[in-house]
C-alpha positions in Angstrom: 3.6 -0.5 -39.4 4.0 -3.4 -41.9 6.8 -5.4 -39.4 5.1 -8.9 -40.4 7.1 -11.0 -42.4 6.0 -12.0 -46.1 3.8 -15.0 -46.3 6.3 -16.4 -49.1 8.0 -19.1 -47.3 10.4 -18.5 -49.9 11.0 -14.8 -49.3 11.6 -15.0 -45.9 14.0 -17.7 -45.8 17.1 -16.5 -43.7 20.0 -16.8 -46.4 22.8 -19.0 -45.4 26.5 -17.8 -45.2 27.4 -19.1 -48.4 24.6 -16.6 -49.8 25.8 -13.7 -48.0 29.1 -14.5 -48.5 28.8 -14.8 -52.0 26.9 -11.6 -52.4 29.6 -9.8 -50.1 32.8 -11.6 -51.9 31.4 -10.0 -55.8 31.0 -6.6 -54.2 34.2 -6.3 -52.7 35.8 -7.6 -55.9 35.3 -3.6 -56.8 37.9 -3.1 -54.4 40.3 -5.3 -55.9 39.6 -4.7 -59.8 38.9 -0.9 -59.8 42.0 -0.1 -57.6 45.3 1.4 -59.4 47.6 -1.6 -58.3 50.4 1.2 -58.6 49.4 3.7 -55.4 46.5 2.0 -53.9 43.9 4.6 -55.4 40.0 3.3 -56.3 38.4 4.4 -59.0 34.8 6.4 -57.8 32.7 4.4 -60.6 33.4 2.1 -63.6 32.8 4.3 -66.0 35.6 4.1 -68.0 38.4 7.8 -67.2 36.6 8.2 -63.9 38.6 9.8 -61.5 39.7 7.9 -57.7 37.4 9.4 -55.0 38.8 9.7 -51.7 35.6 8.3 -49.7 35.6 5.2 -51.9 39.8 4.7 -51.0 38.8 5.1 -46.9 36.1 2.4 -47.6 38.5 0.1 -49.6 40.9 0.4 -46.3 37.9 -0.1 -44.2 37.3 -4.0 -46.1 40.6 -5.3 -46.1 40.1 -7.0 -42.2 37.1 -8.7 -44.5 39.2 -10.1 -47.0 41.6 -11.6 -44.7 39.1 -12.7 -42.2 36.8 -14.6 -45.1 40.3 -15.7 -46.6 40.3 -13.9 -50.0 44.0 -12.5 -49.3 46.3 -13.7 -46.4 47.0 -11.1 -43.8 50.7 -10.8 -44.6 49.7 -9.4 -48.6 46.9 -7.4 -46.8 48.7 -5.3 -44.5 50.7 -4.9 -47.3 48.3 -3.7 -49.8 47.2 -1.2 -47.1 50.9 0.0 -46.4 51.5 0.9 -49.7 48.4 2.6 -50.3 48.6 5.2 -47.0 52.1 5.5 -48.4 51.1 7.2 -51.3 48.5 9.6 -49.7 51.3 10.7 -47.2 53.3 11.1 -50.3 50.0 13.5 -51.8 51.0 17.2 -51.5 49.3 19.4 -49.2 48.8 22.9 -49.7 46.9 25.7 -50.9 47.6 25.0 -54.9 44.6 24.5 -57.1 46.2 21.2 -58.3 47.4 20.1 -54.5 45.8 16.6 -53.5 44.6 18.4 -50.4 45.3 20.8 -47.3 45.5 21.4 -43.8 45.3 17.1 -43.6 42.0 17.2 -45.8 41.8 16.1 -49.3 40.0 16.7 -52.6 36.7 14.8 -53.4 38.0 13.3 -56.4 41.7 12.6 -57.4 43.2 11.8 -60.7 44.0 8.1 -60.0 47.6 8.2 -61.6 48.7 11.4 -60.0 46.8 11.9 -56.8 46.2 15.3 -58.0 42.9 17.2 -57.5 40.5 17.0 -60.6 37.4 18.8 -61.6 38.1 22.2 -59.4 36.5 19.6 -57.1 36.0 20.5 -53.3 38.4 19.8 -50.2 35.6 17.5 -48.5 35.5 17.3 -44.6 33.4 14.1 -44.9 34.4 11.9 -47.9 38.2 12.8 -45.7 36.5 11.4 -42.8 35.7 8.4 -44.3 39.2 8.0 -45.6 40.3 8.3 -42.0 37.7 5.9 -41.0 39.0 3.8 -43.3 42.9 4.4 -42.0 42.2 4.0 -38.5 40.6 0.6 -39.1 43.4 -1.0 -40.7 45.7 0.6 -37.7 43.4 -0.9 -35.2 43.7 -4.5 -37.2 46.5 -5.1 -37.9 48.3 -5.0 -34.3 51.3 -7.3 -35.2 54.6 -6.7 -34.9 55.6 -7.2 -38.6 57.6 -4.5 -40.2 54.3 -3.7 -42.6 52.0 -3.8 -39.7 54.1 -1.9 -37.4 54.2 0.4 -40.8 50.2 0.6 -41.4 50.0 2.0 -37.6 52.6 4.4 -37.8 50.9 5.9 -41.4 47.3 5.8 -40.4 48.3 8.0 -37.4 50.7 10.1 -39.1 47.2 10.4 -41.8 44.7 11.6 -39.2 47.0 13.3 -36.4 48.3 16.2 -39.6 44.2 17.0 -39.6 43.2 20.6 -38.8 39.7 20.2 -37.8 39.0 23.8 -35.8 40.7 25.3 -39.9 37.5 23.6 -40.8 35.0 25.1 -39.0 36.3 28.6 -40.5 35.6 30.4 -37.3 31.9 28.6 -36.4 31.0 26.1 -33.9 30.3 23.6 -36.6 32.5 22.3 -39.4 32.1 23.4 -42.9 31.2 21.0 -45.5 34.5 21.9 -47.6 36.8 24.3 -49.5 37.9 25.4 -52.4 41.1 27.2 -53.2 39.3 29.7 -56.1 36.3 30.5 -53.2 36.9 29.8 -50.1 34.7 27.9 -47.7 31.5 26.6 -48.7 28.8 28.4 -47.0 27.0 25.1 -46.0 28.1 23.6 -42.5 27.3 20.0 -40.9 24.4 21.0 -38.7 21.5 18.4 -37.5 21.1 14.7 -37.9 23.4 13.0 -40.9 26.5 11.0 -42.0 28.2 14.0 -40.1 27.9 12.2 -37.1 31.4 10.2 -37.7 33.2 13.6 -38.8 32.3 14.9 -35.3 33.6 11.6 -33.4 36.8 11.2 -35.4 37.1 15.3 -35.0 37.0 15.2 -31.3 38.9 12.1 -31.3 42.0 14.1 -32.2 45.0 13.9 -30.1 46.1 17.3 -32.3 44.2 19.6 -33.1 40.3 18.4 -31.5 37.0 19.9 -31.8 36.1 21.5 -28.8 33.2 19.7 -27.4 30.8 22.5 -28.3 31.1 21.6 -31.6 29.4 18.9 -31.0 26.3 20.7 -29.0 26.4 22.8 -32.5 25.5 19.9 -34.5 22.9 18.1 -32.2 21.0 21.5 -31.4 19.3 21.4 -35.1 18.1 17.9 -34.6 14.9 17.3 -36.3 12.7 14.4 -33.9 9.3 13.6 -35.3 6.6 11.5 -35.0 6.6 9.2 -38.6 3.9 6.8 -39.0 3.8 6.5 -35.6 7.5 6.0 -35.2 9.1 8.8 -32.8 12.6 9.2 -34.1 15.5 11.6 -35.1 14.6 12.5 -38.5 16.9 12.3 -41.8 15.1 11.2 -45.3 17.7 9.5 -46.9 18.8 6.0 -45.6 22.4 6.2 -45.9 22.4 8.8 -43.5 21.5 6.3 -40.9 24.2 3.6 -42.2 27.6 5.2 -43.1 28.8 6.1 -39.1 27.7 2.7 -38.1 29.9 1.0 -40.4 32.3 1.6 -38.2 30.8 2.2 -34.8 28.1 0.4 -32.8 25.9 2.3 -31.7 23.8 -0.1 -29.8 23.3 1.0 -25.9 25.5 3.9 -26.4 23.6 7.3 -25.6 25.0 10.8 -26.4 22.7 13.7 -24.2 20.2 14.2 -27.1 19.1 10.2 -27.0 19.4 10.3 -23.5 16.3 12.5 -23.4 14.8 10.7 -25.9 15.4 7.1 -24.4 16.4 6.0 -27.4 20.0 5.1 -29.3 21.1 5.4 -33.0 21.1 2.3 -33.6 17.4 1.5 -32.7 16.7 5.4 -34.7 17.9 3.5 -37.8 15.9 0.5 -37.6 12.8 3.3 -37.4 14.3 5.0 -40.1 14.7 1.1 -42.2 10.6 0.4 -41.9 9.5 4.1 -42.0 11.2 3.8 -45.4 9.1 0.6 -46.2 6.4 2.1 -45.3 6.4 5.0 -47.5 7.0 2.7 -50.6 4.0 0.7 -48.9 1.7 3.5 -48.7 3.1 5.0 -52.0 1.8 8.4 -52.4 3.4 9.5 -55.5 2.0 6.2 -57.2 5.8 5.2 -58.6 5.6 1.1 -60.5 7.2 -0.6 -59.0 7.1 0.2 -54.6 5.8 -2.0 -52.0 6.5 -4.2 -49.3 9.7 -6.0 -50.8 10.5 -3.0 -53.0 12.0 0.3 -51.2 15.0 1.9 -50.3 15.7 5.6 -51.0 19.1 7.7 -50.9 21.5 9.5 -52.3 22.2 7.8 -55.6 22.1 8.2 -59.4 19.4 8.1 -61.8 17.6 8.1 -65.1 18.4 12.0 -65.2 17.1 15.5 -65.3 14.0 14.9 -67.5 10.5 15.5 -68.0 8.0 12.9 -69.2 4.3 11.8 -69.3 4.0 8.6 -67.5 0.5 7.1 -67.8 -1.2 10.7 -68.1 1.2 12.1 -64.9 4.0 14.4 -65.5 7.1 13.2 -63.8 10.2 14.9 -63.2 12.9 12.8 -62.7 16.4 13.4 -61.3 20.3 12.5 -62.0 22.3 12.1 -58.6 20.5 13.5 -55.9 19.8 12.5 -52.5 16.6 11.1 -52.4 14.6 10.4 -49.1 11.4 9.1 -47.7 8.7 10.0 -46.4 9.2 13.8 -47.8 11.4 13.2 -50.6 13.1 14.2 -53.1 11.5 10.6 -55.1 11.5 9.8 -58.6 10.4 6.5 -58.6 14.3 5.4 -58.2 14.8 2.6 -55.5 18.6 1.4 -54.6 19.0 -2.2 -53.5 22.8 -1.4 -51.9 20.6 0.9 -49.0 18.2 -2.0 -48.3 21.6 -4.5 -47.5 23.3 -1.7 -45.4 20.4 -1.7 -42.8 20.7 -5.7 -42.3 22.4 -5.0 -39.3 19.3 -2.6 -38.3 15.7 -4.5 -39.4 16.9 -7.9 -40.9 13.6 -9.0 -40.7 12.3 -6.8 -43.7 15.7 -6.4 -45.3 16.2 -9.9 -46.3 12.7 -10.9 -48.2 13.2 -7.7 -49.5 16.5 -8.3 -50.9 15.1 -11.8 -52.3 12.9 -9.8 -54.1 15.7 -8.1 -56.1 17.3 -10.9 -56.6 14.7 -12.1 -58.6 14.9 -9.4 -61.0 17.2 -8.6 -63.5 19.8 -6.2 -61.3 22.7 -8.4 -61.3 23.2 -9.9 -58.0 25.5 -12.8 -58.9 27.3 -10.8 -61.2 30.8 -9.1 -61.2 30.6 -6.7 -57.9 26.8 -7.6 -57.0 23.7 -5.2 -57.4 23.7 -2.5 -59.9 23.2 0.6 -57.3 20.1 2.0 -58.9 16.8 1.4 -60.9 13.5 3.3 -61.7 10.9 1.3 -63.1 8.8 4.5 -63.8 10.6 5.4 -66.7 11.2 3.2 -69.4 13.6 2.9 -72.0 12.7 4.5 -75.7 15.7 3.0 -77.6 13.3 -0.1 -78.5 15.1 -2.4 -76.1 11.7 -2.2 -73.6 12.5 -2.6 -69.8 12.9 0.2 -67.4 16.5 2.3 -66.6 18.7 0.6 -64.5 22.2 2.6 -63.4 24.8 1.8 -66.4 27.7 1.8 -63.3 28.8 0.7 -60.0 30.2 2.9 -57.7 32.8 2.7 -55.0 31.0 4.9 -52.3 27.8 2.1 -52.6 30.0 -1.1 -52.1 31.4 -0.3 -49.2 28.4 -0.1 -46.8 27.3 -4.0 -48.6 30.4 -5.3 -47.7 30.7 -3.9 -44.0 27.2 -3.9 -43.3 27.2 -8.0 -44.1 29.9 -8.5 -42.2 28.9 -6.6 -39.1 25.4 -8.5 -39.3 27.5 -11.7 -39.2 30.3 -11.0 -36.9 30.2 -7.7 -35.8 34.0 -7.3 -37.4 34.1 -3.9 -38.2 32.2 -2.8 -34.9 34.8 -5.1 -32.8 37.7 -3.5 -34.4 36.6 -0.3 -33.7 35.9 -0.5 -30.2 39.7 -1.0 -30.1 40.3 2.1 -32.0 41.5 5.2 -29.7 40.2 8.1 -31.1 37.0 6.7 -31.9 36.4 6.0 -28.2 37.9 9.3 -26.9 35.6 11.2 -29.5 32.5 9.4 -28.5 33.5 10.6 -24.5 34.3 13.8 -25.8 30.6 14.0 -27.3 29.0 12.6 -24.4 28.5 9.2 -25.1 27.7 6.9 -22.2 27.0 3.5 -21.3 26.8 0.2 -23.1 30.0 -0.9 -24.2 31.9 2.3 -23.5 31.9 1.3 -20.2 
């Protein structure tokens, strides 16, 4: 199952805190450079004109206990900065408008970041709202002070997540829908077996408003997929970040909901599965990709060289834009992501780390202004005569996050302390049926 450690002393060398915090300190700069210092709103890539998107603004709330805890900005400024910025989207108008910034307490995927306005004919996103909530809730559970601003971030991070009409979202199902759209309705695709969805259902029930019902949950559990991978038994999802984004916030370790309960097993341990079974596959490598191996892996949703056609060594190889990519079934291109490998430190640390050495030793910008480029496919090479392989032009807001948490959380278990303070969070894991461990 490929659990042994590299025989390169130098690979498996435990990196210091100075290394991980350096690595965490130029992601999270993202935060602080690609933010509109005028309403708090974060930018969803670097390209230059893009657009905020609401995930990546619930993930920039989610790091600001990290930058005051590793002293980048002093709690005062901080609860400041996250004051003004739940401000603004309480500000955001709600309603049924094409142009609205959201309704019934959800909000568009992407936002123009001057106007908070909806752009694109976007979707009204259940789960990129979620992880703006996330993101509120954490700063409300930090920042317990009796400041004016603190007092402040509490009061808006409530007012935020108590206006949400979760049962609107499930448009008369069990489960919730994955969005809507004021031209078409809902979309006819709803949060059903094993995924990120597993935070919208907590912070959902968590509700002290308008809650799921707790069938909702049973709904999404009932299509779980558990399978026997390389001899791993485990709760199946292809790609990694599945298996990350609720724990950012929640620690799942020794809490069981009914489903694990029968399987005497947790979500936390069915990520660490999920963290060598995707080693494994680049190990194994059945598509015959440059590149995969032991210290080169990590598959998810991300971007890529784009939707193309080409002869590679005699083999014709379709490769893909965005897309969620997963292992062992696929979709793969060839395209690994070093940002998925850090977010499961918490999870396998033991392969994560020489395996993250490994990148660093290639030309993906690790010391550089807000840390790894997300993406690169060394399967297709570049034909503008500059040789070398496609490596993502951009960062993007949606991939820092989970570095900067996930570090931290391996550390100190920050984010996961926070949270266990966090009311609706432990009310929705009851409400799902989560016992033992810490809940207790």
């Amino acid at each position: 199952m490929s659990e042994l450690l590299s025989t390169d002393p130098e690979l498996n060398r435990m990196p210091t805190d100075e290394d991980l915090g350096r690595l965490q300190f130029t992601t999270l700069l993202y935060y602080l450079q690609c933010t509109n210092p005028d309403n708090g709103l974060v930018r969803d890539k670097t390209q230059a004109g893009a657009p905020a998107s609401i995930a990546a603004i619930g993930m920039a709330l989610a790091t600001i206990p990290v930058v005051v805890e590793r002293g980048v900005v002093i709690r005062e400024f901080a609860a400041k900065i996250a004051r003004r910025r739940l401000e603004f989207l309480l500000r955001c108008h709600q309603g049924p408008e094409p142009d609205a910034s959201g309704y019934k307490g959800f909000f568009y995927h992407f936002l123009d970041i001057e106007t908070g306005r909806r752009v694109w004919q976007c979707e009204l996103s259940t789960i990129d709202s979620a992880f703006l909530f996330a993101g509120a809730l954490t700063v409300a559970a930090y920042f317990d002070g009796d400041t004016d601003d603190e007092v402040k971030v509490r009061r808006l991070a409530a007012a935020l997540y108590e206006r949400v009409d979760w049962n609107w979202a499930c448009d008369h199902g069990a489960t919730l829908t994955h969005g809507w759209r004021p031209e078409s309705g809902f979309i006819p695709y709803r949060w059903r077996g094993y995924d990120e969805g597993l935070l919208l259902y907590i912070l959902g029930l968590g509700s002290p408003t308008h809650p799921l019902p707790p069938e909702s949950y049973a709904a999404y559990t009932e299509s779980y997929d558990w399978r026997n991978i390389y001899g791993r038994e485990m709760l199946y999802s292809g790609p990694l970040f599945t298996h990350q984004l609720s724990h950012m916030w929640i620690d799942f370790r020794g809490i069981r909901d009914e489903f694990m309960r029968e399987h005497d097993s947790d979500y936390f341990k069915n990520s660490r599965h999920a963290t060598f079974v995707q080693q494994e596959y680049a190990i194994r490598n059945p598509l015959n990709f440059r590149g995969y191996g032991t210290h080169c892996w990590g598959f998810t949703a991300s971007d890529g060289p784009g939707w193309i056609k080409r002869n590679v060594d005699g083999v014709e190889r379709e490769f893909f834009d965005y897309i969620a990519r997963g292992a062992p079934f696929g979709p793969d291109d060839g395209t690994v992501c070093p940002w998925v490998v850090i977010a499961s430190l918490p999870f396998a640390p033991e392969i994560v780390i020489p395996t993250v050495r490994n990148f660093a030793r290639m030309n993906l910008g690790m010391t550089r202004l807000y840390g790894f480029k997300p993406s690169f496919n060394q399967t297709y090479t570049l034909e503008n005569g500059e040789g070398g392989s496609w490596v993502s032009p951009y960062h993007f807001g949606i991939d820092q996050g989970p570095v900067v948490l996930m570090i931290e959380n391996y550390r100190t278990g920050l984010l996961w302390n926070i949270m266990r303070r966090c009311e609706p969070v432990v009310v929705g894991l009851r409400r799902a049926g989560f016992t033992g461990g810490w809940l207790y």
